[in-house]
N, C-alpha and C positions, 0 to 999 in steps of 0.2 A: 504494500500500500504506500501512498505516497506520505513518508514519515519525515524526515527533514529537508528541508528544499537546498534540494543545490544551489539554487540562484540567491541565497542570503536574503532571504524575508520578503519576496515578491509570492501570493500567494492568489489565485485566479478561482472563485468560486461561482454558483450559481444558483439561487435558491429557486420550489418550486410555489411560492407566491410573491405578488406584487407588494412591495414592502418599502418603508419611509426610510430614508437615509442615517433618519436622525434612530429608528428601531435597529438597526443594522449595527450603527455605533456603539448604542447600549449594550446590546446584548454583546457583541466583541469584546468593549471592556471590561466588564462581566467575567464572559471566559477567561481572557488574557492576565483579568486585574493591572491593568495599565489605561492612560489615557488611549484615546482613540479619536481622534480628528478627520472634518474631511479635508481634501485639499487643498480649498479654496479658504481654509482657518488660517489666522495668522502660529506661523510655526511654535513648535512648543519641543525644548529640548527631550529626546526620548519618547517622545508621542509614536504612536501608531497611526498611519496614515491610511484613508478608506476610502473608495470612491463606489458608489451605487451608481446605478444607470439601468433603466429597463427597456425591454427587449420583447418581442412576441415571444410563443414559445410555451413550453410546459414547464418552465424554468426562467417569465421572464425579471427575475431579480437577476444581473449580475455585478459582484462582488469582487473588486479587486483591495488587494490588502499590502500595502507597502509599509516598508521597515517593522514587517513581522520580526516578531521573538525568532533566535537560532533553540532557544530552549524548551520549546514547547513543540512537539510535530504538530503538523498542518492536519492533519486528521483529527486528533485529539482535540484543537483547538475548533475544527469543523461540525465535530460531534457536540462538544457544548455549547457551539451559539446554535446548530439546530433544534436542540432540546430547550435555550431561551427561547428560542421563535416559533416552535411548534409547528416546522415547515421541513421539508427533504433539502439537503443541499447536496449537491454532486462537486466534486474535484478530479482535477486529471490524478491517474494511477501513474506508477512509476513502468508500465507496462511499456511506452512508447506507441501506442494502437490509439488511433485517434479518437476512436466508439469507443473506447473503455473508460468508465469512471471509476469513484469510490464513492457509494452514496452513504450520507450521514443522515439517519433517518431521526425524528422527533424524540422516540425512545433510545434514542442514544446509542444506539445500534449504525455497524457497519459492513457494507457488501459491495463486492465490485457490479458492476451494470454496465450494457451498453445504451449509448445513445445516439441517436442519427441528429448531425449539426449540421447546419444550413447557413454558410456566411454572410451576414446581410449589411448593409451602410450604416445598420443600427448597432452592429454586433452579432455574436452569433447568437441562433435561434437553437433548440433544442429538444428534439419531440420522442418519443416512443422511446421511453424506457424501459429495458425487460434484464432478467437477471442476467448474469454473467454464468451459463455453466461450464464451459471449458467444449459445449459442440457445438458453441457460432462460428462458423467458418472464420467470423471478422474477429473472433480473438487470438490472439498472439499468443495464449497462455491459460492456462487453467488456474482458476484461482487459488491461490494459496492456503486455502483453507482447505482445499479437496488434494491438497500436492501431496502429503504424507498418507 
């Protein structure tokens, strides 16, 4: 699953309702326990920075998160603002397969999914979620939880 980001705290979510910038924030700093800002705030040393933007789609919240924590994985952190929002959020997997997420469900639960994305002038769209079992042709891999 995607657990620490290589890219140093750039982190790309996308939640499955339409949700207020300023709910998104909260509930992040929340999980985080850190400030959380959006971009357009004047800077705050150590802040966590956030930008919402919505999108058509079964997923149209999306959530980017800059100068994320290196301390905390991006999953674990995704799993607790899903369970403040009481909303599905999907993150790319560490798999490299473009259809493949890791969805962070309300109950705090996590599972790889595919999704079909559709690049649009607004961002991308994202529809028909179905589980991940290792015999969609478009996965790359079997999930890690059926690998042993």
């Amino acid at each position: 699953m995607a657990d620490m980001d290589p890219t140093g705290g750039l982190w790309n979510w996308a939640a499955s309702s339409s949700l207020s910038g300023e709910r998104v924030q909260g509930a992040l700093a929340g999980a985080l326990e850190r400030t959380v800002i959006s971009l357009d705030a004047e800077g705050m040393d150590g802040a966590v920075l956030c930008d919402v933007y919505h999108v058509s789609g079964d997923f149209p919240t999306l959530i980017d998160v800059y100068l994320a924590p290196e301390t905390i994985a991006e999953t674990t952190a995704a799993s607790a603002v899903a369970v403040r929002l009481e909303v599905e959020i999907i993150l790319p997997d560490d798999s490299l397969n473009p259809t493949r997420y890791v969805l962070a469900d309300p109950a705090g639960g996590l599972r790889h999914v595919h999704v079909d994305e559709v690049e649009t002038d607004d961002g991308p769209e994202r529809r028909h979620v179905r589980p991940c079992t290792g015999d969609d042709p478009a996965c790359a891999a079997a999930p890690e939880d059926k690998a042993a």
